[in-house]
Kinemage of the C-alpha trace (Angstrom):
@kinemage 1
@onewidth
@group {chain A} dominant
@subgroup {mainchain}
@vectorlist {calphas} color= white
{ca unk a 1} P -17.560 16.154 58.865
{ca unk a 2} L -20.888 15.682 57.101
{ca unk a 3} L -23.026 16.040 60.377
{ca unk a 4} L -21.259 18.950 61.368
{ca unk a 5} L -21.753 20.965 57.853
{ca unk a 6} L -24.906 19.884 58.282
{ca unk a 7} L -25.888 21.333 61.672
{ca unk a 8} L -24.508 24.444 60.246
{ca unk a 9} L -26.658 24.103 57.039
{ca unk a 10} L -23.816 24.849 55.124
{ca unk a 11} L -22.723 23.054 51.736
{ca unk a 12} L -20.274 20.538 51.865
{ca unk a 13} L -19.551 21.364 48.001
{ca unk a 14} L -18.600 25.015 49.230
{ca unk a 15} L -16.102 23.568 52.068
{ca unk a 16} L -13.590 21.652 49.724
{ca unk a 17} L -12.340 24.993 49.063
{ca unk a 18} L -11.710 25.681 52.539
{ca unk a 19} L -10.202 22.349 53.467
{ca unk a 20} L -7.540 21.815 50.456
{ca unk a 21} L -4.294 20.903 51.848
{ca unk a 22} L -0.882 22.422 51.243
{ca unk a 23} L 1.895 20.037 50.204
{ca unk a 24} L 3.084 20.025 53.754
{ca unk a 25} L -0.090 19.070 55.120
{ca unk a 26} L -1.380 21.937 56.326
{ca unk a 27} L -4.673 23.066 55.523
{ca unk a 28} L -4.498 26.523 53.115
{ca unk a 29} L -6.013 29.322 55.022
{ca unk a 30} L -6.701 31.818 52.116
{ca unk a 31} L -6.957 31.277 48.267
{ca unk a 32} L -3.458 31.147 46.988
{ca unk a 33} L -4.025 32.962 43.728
{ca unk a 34} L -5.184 36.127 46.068
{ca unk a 35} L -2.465 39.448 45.743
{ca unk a 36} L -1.486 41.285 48.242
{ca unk a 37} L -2.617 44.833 47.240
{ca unk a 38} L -1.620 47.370 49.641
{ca unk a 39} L 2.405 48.164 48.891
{ca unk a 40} L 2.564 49.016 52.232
{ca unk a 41} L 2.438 45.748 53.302
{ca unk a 42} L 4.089 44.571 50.556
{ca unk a 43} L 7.696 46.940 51.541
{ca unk a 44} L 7.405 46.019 55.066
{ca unk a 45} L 7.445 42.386 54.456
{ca unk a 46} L 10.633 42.634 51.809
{ca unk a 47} L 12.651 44.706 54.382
{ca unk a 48} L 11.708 42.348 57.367
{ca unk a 49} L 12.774 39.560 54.781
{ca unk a 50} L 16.075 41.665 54.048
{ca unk a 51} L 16.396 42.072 57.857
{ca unk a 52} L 16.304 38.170 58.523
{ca unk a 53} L 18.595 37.453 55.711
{ca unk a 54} L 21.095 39.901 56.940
{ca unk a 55} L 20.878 38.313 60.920
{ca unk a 56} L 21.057 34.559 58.450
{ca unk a 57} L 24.195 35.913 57.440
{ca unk a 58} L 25.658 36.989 60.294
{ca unk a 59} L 25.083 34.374 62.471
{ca unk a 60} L 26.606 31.943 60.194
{ca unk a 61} L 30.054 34.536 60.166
{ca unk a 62} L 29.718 33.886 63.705
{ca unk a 63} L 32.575 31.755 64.951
């Protein structure tokens, strides 16, 4: 990892940011303390979470 940071010429203190891992193992893509801002975004993703819960629900009602 250090050779490639360094063909780069970028700071391998900067990258440990980047490279922190989630508890599953995945690598975090975006800095978890950053808000969503636009409520836009914000209603569409509770109604398409209201909209899966409701086909969750269903399904399992299905016989």
């Amino acid at each position: 990892m250090d050779t490639v940071v360094n063909a780069v010429d970028v700071d391998p203190a900067s990258t440990k940011k980047a490279a922190a891992k989630q508890s599953d193992g995945d690598i975090r893509m975006q800095d978890p303390r950053q808000e969503v801002s636009n409520p836009g975004i914000v209603a569409t993703t509770e109604r398409f979470a209201g909209i899966i819960s409701e086909l969750e629900n269903k399904i399992a009602d299905t016989p």
